[in-house]
N, C-alpha and C positions, 0 to 999 in steps of 0.2 A: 739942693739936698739930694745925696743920693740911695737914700735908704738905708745906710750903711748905720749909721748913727745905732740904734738898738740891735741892730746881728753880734749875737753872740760869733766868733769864729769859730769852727767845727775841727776837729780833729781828721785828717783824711787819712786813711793809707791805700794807696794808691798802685794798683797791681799790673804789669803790663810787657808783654818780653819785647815790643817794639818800641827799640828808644826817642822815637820821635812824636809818637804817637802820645807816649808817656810823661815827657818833657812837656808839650804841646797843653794836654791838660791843665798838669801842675801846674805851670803857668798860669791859668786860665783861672782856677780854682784860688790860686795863689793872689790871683787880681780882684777877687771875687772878696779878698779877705778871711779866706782860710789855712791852716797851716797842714802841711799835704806831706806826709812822708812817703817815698818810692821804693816800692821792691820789681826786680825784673823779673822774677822768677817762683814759685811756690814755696821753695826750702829760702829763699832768702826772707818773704814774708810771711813767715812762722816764725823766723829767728828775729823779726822787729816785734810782732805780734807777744811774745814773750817779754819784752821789752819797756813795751809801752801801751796805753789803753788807749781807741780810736772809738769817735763816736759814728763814724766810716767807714767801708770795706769796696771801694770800687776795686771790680778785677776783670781782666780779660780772663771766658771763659777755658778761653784754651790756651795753658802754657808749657812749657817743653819739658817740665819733672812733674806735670798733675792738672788737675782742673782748679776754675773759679768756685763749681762748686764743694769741692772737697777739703778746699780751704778754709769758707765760709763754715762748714758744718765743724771741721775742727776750733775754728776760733769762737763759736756759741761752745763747746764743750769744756 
């Protein structure tokens, strides 16, 4: 038995400008039983974020058009 039986899957959105780093996860998360959407960049995960509701927000703090946290703070808003 692997535990798996009662996990609800989680909604991920999955923030990350290194695509290896970011695949790697998903992956991982993906194995895990959850469904994981990927943005490389801040303006691409605003434009998913409008999109669809995640019960998730993994982000690399530092990305090349803003921060983790200033993403985070827009999508509570």
């Amino acid at each position: 038995m692997s535990g798996m039986e009662n996990q609800i899957p989680a909604q991920i959105l999955l923030i990350d400008d290194h695509e290896a780093t970011r695949e790697t996860l998903s992956e991982e998360l993906e194995d895990s039983g959850h469904i994981v959407s990927q943005a490389e960049n801040f303006a691409s995960a605003l434009r998913i974020l409008k999109e669809k509701e995640f019960d998730l927000i993994l982000s690399d703090l530092v990305l090349p058009d803003g921060t983790g946290m200033d993403l985070i703070a827009q999508a509570r808003a």
